[in-house]
ZAMARGU-4260 file (C-alpha; in steps of 0.2 Angstrom, whole numbers, plus 5000, padded with zeros to 4 digits):
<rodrens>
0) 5729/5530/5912 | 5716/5518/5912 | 5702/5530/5909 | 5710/5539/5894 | 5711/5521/5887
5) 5693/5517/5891 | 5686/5535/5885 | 5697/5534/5866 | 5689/5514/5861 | 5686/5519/5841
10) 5667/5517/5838 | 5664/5502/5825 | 5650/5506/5812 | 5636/5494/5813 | 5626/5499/5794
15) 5636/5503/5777 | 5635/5523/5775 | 5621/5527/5761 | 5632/5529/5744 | 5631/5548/5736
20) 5626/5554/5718 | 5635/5556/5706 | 5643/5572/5702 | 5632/5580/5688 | 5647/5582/5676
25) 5648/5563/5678 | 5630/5555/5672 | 5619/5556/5662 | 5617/5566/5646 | 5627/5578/5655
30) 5643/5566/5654 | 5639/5562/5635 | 5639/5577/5629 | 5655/5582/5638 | 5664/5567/5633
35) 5659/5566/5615 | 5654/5583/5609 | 5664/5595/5621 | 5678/5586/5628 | 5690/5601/5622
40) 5689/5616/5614 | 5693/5610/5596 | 5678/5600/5597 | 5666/5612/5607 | 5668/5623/5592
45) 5666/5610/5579 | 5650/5606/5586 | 5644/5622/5586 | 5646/5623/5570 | 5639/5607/5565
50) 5622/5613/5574 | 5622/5629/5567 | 5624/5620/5549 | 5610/5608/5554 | 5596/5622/5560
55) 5599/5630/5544 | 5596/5614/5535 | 5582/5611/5546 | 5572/5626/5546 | 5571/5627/5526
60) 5567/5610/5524 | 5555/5606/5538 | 5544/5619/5533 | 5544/5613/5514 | 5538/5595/5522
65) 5526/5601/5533 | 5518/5613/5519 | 5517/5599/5507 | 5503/5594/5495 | 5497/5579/5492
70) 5480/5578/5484 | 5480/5588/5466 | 5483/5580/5450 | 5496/5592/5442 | 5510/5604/5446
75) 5501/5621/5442 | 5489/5616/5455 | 5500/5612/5467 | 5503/5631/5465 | 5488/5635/5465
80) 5486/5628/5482 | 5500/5634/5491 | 5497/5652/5484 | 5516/5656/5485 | 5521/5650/5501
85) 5535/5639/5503 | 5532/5618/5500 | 5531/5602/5492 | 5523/5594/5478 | 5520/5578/5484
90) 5505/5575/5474 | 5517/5567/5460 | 5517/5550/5474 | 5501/5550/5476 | 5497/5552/5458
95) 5512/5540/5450 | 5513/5529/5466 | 5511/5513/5453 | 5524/5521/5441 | 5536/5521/5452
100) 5536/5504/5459 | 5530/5494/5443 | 5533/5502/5429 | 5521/5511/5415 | 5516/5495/5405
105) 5515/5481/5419 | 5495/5477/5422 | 5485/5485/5435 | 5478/5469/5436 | 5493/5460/5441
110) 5501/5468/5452 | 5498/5456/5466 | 5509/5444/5456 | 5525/5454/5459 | 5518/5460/5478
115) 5517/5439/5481 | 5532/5436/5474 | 5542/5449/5487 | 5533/5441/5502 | 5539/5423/5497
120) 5556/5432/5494 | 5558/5437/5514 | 5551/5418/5518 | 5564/5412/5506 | 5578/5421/5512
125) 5575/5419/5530 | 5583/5402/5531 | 5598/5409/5521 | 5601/5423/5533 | 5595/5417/5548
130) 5601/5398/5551 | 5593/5397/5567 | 5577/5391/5555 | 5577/5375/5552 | 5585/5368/5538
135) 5568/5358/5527 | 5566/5377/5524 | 5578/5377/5512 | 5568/5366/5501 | 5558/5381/5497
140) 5573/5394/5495 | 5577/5382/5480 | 5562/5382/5473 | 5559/5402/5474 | 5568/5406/5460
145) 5558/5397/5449 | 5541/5401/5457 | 5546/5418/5457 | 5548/5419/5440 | 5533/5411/5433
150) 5523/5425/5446 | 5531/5441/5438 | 5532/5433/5421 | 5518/5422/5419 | 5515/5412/5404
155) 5516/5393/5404 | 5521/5383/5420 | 5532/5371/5409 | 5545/5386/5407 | 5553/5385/5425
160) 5547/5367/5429 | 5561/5364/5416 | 5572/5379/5423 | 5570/5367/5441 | 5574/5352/5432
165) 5589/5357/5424 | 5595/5364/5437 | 5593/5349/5448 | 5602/5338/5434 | 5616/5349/5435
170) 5619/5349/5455 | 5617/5329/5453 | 5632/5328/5442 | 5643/5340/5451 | 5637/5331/5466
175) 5645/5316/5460 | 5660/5320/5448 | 5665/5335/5462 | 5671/5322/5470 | 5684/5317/5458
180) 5688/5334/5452 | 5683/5350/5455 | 5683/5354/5435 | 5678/5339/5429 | 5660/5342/5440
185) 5660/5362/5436 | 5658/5357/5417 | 5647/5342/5419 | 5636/5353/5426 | 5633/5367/5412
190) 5633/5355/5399 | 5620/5343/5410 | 5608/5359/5412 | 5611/5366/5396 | 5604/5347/5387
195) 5591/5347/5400 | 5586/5366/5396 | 5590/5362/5374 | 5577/5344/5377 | 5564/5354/5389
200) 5562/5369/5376 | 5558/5357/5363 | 5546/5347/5372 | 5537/5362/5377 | 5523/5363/5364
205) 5519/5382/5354 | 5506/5393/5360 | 5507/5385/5380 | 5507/5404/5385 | 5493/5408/5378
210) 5483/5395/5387 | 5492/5399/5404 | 5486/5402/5421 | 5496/5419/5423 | 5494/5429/5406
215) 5514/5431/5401 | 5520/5449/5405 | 5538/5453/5392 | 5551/5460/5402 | 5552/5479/5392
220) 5535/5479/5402 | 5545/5478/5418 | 5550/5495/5428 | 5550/5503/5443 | 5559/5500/5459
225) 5552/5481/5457 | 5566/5480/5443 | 5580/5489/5454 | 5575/5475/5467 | 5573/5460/5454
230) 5591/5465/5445 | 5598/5467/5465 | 5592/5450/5470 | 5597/5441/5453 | 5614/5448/5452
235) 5621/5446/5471 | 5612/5428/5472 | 5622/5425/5456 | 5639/5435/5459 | 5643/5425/5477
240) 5645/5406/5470 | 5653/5413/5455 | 5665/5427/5465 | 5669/5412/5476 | 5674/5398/5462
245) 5684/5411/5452 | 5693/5418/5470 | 5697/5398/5470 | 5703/5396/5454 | 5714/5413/5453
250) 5722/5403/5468 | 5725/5387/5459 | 5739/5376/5454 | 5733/5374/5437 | 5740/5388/5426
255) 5727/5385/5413 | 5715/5390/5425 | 5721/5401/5435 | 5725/5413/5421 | 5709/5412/5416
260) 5702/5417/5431 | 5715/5431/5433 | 5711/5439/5416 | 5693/5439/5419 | 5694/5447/5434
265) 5706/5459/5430 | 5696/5464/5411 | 5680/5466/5421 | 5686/5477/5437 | 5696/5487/5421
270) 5679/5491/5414 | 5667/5503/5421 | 5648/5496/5420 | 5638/5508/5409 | 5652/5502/5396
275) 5645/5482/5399 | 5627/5489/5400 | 5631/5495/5382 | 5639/5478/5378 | 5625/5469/5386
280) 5610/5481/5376 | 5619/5481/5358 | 5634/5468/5358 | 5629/5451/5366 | 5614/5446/5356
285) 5629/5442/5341 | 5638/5432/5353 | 5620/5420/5349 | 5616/5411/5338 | 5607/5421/5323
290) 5589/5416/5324 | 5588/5417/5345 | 5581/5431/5353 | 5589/5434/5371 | 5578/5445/5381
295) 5589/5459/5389 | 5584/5457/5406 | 5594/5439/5403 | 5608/5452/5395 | 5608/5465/5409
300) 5610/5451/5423 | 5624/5443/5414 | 5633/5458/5412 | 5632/5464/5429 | 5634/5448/5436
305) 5651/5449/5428 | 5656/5463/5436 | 5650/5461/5451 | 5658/5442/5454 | 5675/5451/5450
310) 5674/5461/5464 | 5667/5449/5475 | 5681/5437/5470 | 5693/5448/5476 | 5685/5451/5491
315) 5684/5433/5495 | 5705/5430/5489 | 5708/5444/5502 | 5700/5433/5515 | 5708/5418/5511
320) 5724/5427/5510 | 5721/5432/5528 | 5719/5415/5536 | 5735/5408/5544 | 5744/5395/5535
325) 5740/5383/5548 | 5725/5381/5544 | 5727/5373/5528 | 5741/5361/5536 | 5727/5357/5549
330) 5717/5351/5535 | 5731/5341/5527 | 5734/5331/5545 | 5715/5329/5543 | 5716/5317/5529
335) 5705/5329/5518 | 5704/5332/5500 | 5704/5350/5493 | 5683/5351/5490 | 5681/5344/5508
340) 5695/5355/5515 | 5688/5371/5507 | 5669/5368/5510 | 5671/5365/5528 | 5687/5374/5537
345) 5693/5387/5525 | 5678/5395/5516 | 5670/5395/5531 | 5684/5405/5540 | 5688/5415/5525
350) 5669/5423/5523 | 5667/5427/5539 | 5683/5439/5538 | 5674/5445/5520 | 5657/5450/5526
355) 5661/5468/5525 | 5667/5469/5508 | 5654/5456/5501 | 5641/5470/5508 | 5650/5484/5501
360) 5649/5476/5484 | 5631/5471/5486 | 5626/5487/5492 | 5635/5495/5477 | 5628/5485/5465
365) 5610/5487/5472 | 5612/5507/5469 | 5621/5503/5452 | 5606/5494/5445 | 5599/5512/5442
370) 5610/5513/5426 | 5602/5503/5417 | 5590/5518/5413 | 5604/5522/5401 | 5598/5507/5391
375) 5580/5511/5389 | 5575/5501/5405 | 5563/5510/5415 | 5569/5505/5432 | 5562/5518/5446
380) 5577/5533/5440 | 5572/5530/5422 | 5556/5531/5427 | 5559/5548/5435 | 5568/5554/5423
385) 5557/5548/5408 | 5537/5547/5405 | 5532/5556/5424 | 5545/5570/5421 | 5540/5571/5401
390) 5523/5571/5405 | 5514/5591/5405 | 5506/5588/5424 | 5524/5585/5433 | 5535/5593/5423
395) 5547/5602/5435 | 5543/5591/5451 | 5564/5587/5453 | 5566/5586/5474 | 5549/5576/5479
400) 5552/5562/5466 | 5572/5560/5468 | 5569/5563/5487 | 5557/5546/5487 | 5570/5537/5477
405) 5584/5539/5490 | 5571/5535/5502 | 5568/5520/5495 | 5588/5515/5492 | 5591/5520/5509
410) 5580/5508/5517 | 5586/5493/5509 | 5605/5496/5510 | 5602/5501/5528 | 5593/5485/5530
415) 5609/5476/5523 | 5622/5485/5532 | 5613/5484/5550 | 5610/5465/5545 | 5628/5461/5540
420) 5633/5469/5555 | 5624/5457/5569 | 5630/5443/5558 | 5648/5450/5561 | 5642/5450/5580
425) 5634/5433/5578 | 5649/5425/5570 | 5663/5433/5581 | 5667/5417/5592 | 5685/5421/5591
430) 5686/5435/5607 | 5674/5427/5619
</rodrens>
């Protein structure tokens, strides 16, 4: 008995048994495509398909790229070159490369004015989208605006000195009648910048443009992508503050205002764009006074700002529709007053939920700015579609210039939307 006990003592393992592979099926790309592209027969066949669509697309447009031409002057001699075979004229880039991004009628000589003025623009807008920087950059953000303008413009310094000043006036007086009554400092502050703007104009004296550091450049002399971005840039800096104050006051108690706000909204988002860019082009200068000249730029950027603020304000009401009411009772046990109860626990709440919808308008306006080539305003489209496609040398050159165009939307709404959505990652504190 007592050696069948001794010979069956269990042996105890003194090291841990190596650990084995994986099955195949179960890393690597192996377990991707099986999970995502395969995982059933539905899908197997659908992703067939889908490759079978893509090497079609592939293989007659890879060879058109490759095969592509880039250093003759005209059509025929991209013709000439390729001799029949298959490929692109992309000598039309090389050739109108300027054309595309700066118009037809903006100097040669200055086109380090607007290439300046889109550097300072990512230095200005770094402390806005990234508020790691610290703040004293924001000093400069305000002041942007105004340098930026005399850069693409030119003419007289005096011109957006007094732009800044009114400007400044008119955040003073909000500042301290905002206090009071939101209204009340809303008001004071356009009639404040508009007498600063009405006294500065006066005591500007005539012929200062002509003695300038920048030569003065008219806005019909701007084109190109540069206008796409400049009309991009204006109207979503413009739309935000104004979507915000009129999602504000379409949620106010005072029914004067409040229906204001509500038919404004509801006119514009009734109205399709071209049909403001018409109204903007033909119709606003008789809203003026008779003997002022409005430039259309100014016109344009009203217009869609309009119409952009409208979507944008109800973008923004769905966000504050979305936040619990306890929120806004936590701010009433708080002691604080409406502006102080909006600027620091509801708007804050209420634009974080609105990101996505703020960057779909934004990215939609951006690519709506190319109507304006409808008005006469050579933006890049209507540059496409006007002097380089009515010239004898390109006449018949469709895919390479449209194909650059999307190019060059694609990589500034993707830079929106790849932004907007790390600054949903950033922000999302609520499921950590």
């Amino acid at each position: 008995m007592s050696d069948q006990t001794n010979t069956g003592i269990a042996f105890v393992a003194t090291e841990m048994i190596p650990e084995s592979p994986p099955p195949a099926r179960e890393t690597g790309i192996v377990k991707w495509l099986r999970e995502n592209l395969f995982s059933n027969a539905v899908n197997s066949v659908l992703t067939l398909v889908t490759l079978w669509a893509i090497y079609l697309v592939l293989s007659a447009t890879l060879p058109w790229i490759f095969n592509g031409v880039w250093t003759t002057t005209s059509l025929n001699e991209c013709r000439e070159v390729l001799q029949g075979e298959v490929g692109a004229c992309f000598s039309v880039l090389t050739e109108r490369w300027n054309q595309l991004l700066y118009g037809f009628k903006y100097p040669t000589d200055a086109y380090w004015r607007p290439n300046l003025a889109l550097v300072l623009l990512l230095i200005a807008m770094a402390p806005v989208l990234f508020f790691d920087l610290p703040r004293k950059m924001l000093a400069f953000t305000a002041i942007y605006p105004f340098l930026a303008f005399w850069l693409i413009w030119g003419g007289t310094v005096l011109a957006p000195i007094v732009a800044f000043l009114g400007f400044g006036a008119a955040a003073y007086v909000f500042q301290r009648l905002g206090r009071g009554s939101f209204a009340a400092g809303f008001f004071g502050a356009i009639l404040t910048a508009f007498a600063v703007w009405f006294v500065g104009g006066l005591l500007i004296p005539e012929g200062a443009s002509e003695n300038a550091l920048l030569s003065p450049v008219p806005s019909r002399d701007l084109g190109g992508f540069m206008l796409n971005l400049m009309l991009g840039v204006t109207c979503v800096s413009l739309s935000l503050p104004l979507g915000i104050a009129l999602a504000l006051g379409r949620q106010s108690d005072m029914p004067l205002i409040k229906w204001i706000c509500v038919v404004f909204i509801e006119f514009v988002r009734g109205v399709p764009l071209i049909t403001l860019l018409f109204v903007a082009s033909v119709m606003l200068s008789y809203f003026f006074p008779p003997e002022s000249t409005v430039d259309l730029f100014l016109r344009v950027v009203i217009m869609i700002t309009m119409f952009s603020s409208a979507y944008i304000a109800e973008v923004i009401r769905g966000g504050l529709a979305a936040l619990p009411k306890g929120q806004y009772e936590a701010a009433d046990s708080l002691g604080l007053d409406y502006p102080q109860a909006m600027r620091m626990i509801i708007l804050p709440q209420a634009l974080k939920i609105s990101i996505p919808g703020i960057v779909n308008v934004a990215v939609g306006l951006f690519k709506d700015t190319t109507l304006v080539s409808v008005i006469s305003m050579f933006d890049l489209v209507g540059m496409i579609r006007g002097p380089i496609l009515a010239s004898t040398e390109w006449n018949g050159v469709y895919w390479e210039l449209l194909g650059a165009a999307a190019c060059l939307f694609f990589v500034v709404c993707y830079g929106i939307s790849q932004y907007s959505q790390w600054l949903e990652r950033r922000l999302a504190t609520d499921h950590r």
